[in-house]
N, C-alpha and C positions, 0 to 999 in steps of 0.2 A: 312697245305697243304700236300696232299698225292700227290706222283710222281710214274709213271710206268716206267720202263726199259725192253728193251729188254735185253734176258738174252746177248749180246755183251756188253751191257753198263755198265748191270749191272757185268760183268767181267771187264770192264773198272775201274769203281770204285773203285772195289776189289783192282785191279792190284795198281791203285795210293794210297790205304788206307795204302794197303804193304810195299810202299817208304818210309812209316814214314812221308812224309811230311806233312799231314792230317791226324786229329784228327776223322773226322766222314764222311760220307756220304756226308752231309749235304753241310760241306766245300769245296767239290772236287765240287759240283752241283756249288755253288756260286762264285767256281775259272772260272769255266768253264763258266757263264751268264756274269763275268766281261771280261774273254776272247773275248767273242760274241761279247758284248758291243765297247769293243776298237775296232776289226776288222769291225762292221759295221761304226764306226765312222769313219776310214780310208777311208774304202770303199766309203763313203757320200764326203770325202774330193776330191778324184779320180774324183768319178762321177763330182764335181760343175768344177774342174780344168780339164777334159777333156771338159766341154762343154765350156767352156771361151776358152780354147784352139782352137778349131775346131768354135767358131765364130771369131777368132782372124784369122784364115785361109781364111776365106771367106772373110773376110774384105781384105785381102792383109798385115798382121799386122803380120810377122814373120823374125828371122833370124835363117838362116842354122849355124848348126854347129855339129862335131863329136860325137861320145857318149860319150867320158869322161867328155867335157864339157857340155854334157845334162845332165850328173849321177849328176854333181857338181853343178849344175844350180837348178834339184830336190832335192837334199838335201838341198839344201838353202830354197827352198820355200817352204818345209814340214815343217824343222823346225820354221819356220817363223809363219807355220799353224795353 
């Protein structure tokens, strides 16, 4: 497979091949598709629990509470995710 860069990406590359923490091109591309992959996977997680949320709304299916106890209420059912 051949891949094009714009010359920013292809500076991109450059710049993380330089960290040393990557061996080739190649690596930094497939850091970077595993990156995508987890943040769309989040994102899919978001989207299905804001629409369960917002039909839980409509139903009358909620309780109020502050935001420390929303932070703590989401981190429970991410990790749970």
């Amino acid at each position: 497979m051949t891949i094009s860069l714009t010359p920013a990406l292809d500076a991109l590359v450059a710049q993380k091949l330089a960290t040393g923490l990557y061996e080739s091109p190649g690596e930094v591309v497939r850091e970077a598709l595993r990156q995508m992959v987890a943040r769309d996977s989040s994102l899919e997680w978001l989207r299905q629990e804001a629409a369960t949320g917002f039909e839980q709304l409509e139903r009358g299916e909620f309780v109020e509470m502050d935001r420390e106890a929303f932070m703590d209420r989401f981190r429970e059912c991410r990790q749970a995710a």
